[in-house]
C-alpha positions as CSV (number, residue, x, y, z in Angstrom):
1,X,26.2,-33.5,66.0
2,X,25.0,-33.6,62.6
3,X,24.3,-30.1,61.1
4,X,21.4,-30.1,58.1
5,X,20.1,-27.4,56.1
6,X,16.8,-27.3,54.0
7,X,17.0,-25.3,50.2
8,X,15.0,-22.5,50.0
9,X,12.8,-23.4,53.4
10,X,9.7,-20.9,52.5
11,X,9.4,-21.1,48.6
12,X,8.5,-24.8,48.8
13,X,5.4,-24.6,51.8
14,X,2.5,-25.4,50.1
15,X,-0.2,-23.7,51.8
16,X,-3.3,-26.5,52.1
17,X,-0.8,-28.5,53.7
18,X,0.3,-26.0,56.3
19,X,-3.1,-25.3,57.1
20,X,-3.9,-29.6,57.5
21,X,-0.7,-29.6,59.7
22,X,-2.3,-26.6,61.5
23,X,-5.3,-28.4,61.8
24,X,-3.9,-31.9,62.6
25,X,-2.0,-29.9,65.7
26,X,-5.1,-28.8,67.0
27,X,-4.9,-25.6,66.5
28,X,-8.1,-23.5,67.3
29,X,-10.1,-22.6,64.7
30,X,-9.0,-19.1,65.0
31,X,-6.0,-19.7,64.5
32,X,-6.6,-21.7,61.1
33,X,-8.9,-19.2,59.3
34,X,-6.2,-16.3,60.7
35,X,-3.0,-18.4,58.7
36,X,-5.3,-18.7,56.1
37,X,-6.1,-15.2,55.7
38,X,-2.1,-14.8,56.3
39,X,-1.8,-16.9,53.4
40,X,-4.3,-16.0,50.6
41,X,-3.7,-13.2,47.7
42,X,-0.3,-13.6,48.1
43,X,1.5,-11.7,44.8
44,X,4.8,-11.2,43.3
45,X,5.8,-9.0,40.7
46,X,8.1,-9.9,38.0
47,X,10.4,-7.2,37.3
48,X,12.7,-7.7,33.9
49,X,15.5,-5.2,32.9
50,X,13.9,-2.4,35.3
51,X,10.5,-2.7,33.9
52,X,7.2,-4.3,35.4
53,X,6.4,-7.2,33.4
54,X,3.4,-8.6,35.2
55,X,1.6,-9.7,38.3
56,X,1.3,-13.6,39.6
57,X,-0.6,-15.1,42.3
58,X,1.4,-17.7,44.7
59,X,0.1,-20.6,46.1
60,X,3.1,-21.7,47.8
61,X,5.8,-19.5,49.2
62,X,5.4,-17.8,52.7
63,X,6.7,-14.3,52.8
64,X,10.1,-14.6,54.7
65,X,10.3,-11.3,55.8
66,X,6.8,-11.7,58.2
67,X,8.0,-13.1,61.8
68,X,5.4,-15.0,61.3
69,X,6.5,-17.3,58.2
70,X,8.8,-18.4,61.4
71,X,6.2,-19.5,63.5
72,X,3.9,-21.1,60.8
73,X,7.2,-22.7,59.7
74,X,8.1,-24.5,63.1
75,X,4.6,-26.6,63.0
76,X,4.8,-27.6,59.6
77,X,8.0,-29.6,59.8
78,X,7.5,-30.1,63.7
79,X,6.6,-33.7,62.6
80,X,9.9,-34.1,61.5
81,X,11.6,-33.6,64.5
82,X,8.8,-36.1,66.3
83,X,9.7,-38.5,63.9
84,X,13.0,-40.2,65.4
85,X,11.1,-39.8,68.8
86,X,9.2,-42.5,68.3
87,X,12.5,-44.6,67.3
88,X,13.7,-44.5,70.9
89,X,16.8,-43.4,69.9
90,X,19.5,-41.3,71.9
91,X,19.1,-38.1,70.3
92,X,18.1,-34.3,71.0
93,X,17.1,-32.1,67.9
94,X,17.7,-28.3,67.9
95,X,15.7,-26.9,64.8
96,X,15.1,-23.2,63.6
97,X,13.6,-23.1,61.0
98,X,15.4,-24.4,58.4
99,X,18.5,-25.3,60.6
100,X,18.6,-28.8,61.6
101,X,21.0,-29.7,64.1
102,X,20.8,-33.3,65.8
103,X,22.8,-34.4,68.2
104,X,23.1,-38.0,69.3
105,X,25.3,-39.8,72.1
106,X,26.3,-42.9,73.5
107,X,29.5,-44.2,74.4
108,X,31.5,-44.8,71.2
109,X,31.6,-42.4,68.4
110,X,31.2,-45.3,65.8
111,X,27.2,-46.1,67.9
112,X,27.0,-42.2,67.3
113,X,27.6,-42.1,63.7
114,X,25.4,-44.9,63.1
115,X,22.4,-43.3,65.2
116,X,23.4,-40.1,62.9
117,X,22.9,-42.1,59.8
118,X,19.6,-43.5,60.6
119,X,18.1,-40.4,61.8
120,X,19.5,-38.7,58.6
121,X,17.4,-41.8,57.3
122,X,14.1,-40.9,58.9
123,X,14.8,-37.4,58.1
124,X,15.2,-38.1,54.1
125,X,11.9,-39.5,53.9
126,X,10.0,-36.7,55.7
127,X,11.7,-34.6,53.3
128,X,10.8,-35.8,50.5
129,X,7.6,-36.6,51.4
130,X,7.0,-32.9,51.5
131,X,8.1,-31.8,48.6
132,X,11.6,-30.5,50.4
133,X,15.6,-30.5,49.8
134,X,18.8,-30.8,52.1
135,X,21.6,-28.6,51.0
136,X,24.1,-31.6,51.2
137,X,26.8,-29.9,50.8
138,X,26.1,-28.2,53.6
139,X,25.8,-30.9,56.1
140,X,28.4,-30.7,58.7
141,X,29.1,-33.2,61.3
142,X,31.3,-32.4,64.6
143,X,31.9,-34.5,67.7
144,X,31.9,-33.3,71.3
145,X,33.9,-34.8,74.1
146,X,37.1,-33.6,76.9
147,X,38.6,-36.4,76.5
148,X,39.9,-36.1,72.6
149,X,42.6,-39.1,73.0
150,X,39.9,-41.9,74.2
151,X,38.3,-41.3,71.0
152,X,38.8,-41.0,67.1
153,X,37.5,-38.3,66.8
154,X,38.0,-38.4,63.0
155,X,35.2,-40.9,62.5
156,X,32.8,-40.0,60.0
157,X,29.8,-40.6,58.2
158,X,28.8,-41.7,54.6
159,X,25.5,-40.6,53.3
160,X,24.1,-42.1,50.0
161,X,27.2,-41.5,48.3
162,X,29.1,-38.2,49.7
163,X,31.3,-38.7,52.9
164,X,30.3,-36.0,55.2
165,X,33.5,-33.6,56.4
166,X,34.1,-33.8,60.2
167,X,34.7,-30.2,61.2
168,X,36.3,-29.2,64.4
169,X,33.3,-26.8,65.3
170,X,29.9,-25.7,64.1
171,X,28.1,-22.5,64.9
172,X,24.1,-23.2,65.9
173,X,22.1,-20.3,66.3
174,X,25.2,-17.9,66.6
175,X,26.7,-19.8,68.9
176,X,30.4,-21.1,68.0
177,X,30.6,-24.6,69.4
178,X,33.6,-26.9,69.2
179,X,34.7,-30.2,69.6
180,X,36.7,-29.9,72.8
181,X,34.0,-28.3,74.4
182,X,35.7,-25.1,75.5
């Protein structure tokens, strides 16, 4: 399984292409107008050495403390996990959010880490296709199996130019898994 994490998932939405992706899911038109409204006159307020400054309008940014920013989250990037779909290739995705956990198998761990690599791949252009960053240093990778001697289970994988750290467990969605499987 290799863990990913995107930087600062709701300051980088840009609404209009939110709403397209909203549109492009056929969503109803209720729907649309409603995460628009959502959306519009959002505001911050600068705030420097204790004292209102001014102010500013957003035009990207999704409040992260609405449930909602969630929800509208999940279809923007759900093209992203559809992407290595279409590839045919043996994995399952678990995303929340800005969590990215993908698991692959196959019988040999060195197929695995290959499959790992390319989806990492796929993913890496979505990403930057949408304006987006993975917080590589923390990408985690751990491998799942009973039967830890058939196996190296040290077998990693090398991304651009950082060697990603196995780790002997990972939590997803507060759930502490390990490599054993216990």
């Amino acid at each position: 399984m290799l863990s990913l994490n995107i930087i600062k998932v709701f300051d980088w939405v840009l609404h209009i292409r939110l709403l397209h992706t909203l549109k492009m899911r056929r969503m109803s038109s209720y729907i649309v107008k409603w995460a628009c409204s959502f959306l519009k006159n959002r505001e911050t307020l600068l705030i420097f050495n204790e004292q209102m400054i001014i102010m500013c309008k957003i035009n990207a940014d999704i409040s992260q403390e609405s449930f909602i920013s969630s929800i509208l989250f999940l279809f923007f990037n759900a093209s992203l996990i559809e992407k290595c779909k279409v590839l045919k290739i043996k994995i399952e995705v678990l995303n929340f959010v800005n969590d990215i956990n993908i698991l692959a198998y196959d019988r040999f761990i060195e197929e695995i880490c290959k499959t790992l690599s390319k989806t990492h791949d796929v993913y890496a252009k979505w990403v930057w296709t949408h304006d987006a960053t993975f917080a590589s240093e923390k990408y985690k990778l751990t491998h799942f199996t009973k039967k830890l001697r058939k196996f190296n289970m040290m077998t990693s994988i090398q991304i651009k130019s950082s060697m990603i750290k196995l780790k002997s467990d990972v939590q997803v969605l507060k759930i502490q898994l390990n490599m054993k499987l216990q």
